[in-house]
Steps between C-alpha positions, in 0.01 A plus 500: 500500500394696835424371810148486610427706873167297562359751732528787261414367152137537441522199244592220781261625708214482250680168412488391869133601578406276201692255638383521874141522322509129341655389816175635652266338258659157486463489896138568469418273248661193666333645789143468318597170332556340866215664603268343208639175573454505913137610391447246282633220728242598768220513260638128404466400847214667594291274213648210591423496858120665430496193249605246717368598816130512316573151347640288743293711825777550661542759798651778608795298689618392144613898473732441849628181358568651146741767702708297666528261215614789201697668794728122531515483123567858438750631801607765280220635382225756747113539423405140648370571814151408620389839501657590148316199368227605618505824269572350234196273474324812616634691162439237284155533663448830451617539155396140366201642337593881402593581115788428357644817515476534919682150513767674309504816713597315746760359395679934469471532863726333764334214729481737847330738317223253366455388826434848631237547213335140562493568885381900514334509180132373389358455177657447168477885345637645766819172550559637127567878578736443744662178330545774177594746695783343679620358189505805285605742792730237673336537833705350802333307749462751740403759238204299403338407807520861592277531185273286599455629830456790363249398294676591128299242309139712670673827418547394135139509458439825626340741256780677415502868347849548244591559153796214483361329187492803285858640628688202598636184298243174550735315767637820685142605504395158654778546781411850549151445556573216771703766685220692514216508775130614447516617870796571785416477847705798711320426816863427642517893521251468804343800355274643705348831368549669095845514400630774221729321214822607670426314846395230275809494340693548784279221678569252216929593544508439852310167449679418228581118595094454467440678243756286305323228616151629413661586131629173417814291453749656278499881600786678618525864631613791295432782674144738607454841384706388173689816313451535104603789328423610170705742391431805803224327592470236747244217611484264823300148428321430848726119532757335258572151532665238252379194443749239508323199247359735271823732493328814469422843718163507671339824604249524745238835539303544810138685464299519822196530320321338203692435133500812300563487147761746495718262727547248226641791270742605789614155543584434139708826493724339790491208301669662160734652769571211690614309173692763340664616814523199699433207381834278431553330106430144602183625735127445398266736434421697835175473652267706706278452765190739623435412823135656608245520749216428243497435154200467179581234270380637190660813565826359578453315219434790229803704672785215415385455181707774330753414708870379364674379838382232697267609797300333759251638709376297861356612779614482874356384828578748828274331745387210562181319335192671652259253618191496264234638780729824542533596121351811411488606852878616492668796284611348134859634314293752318357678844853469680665622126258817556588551864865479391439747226258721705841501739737602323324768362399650816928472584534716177276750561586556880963509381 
């Protein structure tokens, strides 16, 4: 019988990433179990001390007195303190009279994070998309009041121009879409007069850090300019970035001026590249992004529809909102898209 070298026998480590994998599993699930339980302890207390506190009119010293008492009979155990106790009748509360399946929701997401929603977040639809998106993207705390600062639940509702439900699977379709924004504000370029799609490129890699932030938890940095080839030919996608929770290559296309139709066609190209080229065997499908100065909904509608790879199309902001007595009075993307073009041409004709 031979020895087994660990390190270079394919089997044991196949055999040990299984292993390491249940490890992995069993830790979150007795994670989640405690977390249930903690949950459903506080909901417990929360009734009773709603209940009693209506029936026998007590006040609010009752909660102080409560404290100290569970904190003497429980040395051990943390979450008694005056201000804790106060959450919790605040979640029961909150949640006392929402459906059943909120009050379960709950329940998913660890007790900081709760409190973050309850405290930063009002009304009941929008306490759900961030309750089911922390549970089904496993938000951290800090993750997820970055999202609602940013205003992620608002953003979801945007009117949103894509193809992801006729190219992606339902759930990576879902997750795709909430990546997605209807509208990117760039005004961190401090642009101050028309900028050609290089310089905005070029603007976007030297303000990377905001852009990031502007894009969305989750992105990471491939590279600007990217290289495909193609046999002899070759092909440079605008941005690349990879998106860590859906595992899968995002390219990015600037246009300074309006969506054309022929810019969806272009992007799914890079797309069939991108995947056969690119794209690792455990990655998603990638995805593309038109970034433009203006876009027609029906048009970008009837130009993804013959589409195979996933594509989005959103528009971006460059200055900031112009107050409503100055519209009209000021030069739109189309007139600074012509001076741009008119440019240009004038630098061709005069080399």
């Amino acid at each position: 019988m031979s020895s087994i070298t660990p390190s270079s026998d394919p089997a044991y480590q196949d055999f040990l990433r299984e292993i390491k994998a249940q490890v992995v599993q069993s830790r979150i699930s007795a994670a989640r179990s405690i977390n249930r339980s903690l949950i459903g302890l506080y909901w417990a207390l929360g009734k009773l001390m709603v209940d009693r506190q209506e029936a026998l009119g007590w006040g609010n010293a009752i909660v102080e007195r409560l404290s100290a008492d569970l904190k003497t009979e429980f040395p051990e155990m943390t979450g008694f303190s005056p201000r804790n106790l106060w959450d919790i009748k605040r979640f029961y509360e909150t949640y006392a009279d929402a459906p059943e399946f909120l009050r379960q929701l709950v329940a998913e997401i660890p007790w900081s994070h709760n409190i973050l929603i309850m405290q930063k977040v009002k009304g009941e639809v929008a306490r759900r998309y961030y309750l089911e998106a922390t549970a089904r993207l496993g938000w951290t705390r800090n993750v997820l009041l970055n999202q609602i600062k940013a205003g992620a639940y608002e953003v979801s509702l945007q009117d949103k121009s894509h193809n992801f439900s006729t190219t992606l699977p339902q759930h990576f379709a879902e997750q795709a879409e909430e990546m997605l924004k209807s509208q990117y504000s760039l005004e961190f370029l401090e642009v101050t007069q028309p900028m050609y799609e290089r310089a905005l490129e070029r603007g976007l890699v030297t303000r990377l850090k905001d852009f990031l932030v502007e894009l969305g938890y989750g992105f990471c940095f491939v590279g600007s300019r990217y290289r495909l080839t193609l046999g002899e030919n070759e092909y440079f996608l605008d941005l690349l970035f990879y998106h860590r929770f859906l595992k899968c290559l995002v390219a990015i296309e600037l246009k300074t001026g309006r969506f054309r139709p022929e810019y969806a066609g272009k992007m799914d190209f890079y797309l069939e590249v991108l995947n056969d080229r690119e794209r690792a065997p455990d990655d998603n499908p990638s995805i593309g992004i038109i970034l433009c100065a203006e876009r027609d909904r029906l048009e970008v509608e009837f130009s993804l529809k013959s589409k195979a790879n996933p594509i989005g199309v959103a528009t971006y902001q460059l200055y900031p909102e112009v107050p409503e007595e100055y519209r009209g009075l000021l030069p739109t993307d189309d007139d600074w898209q012509r001076l741009l073009d008119s440019a240009l041409s004038e630098g061709e004709e005069n080399e």
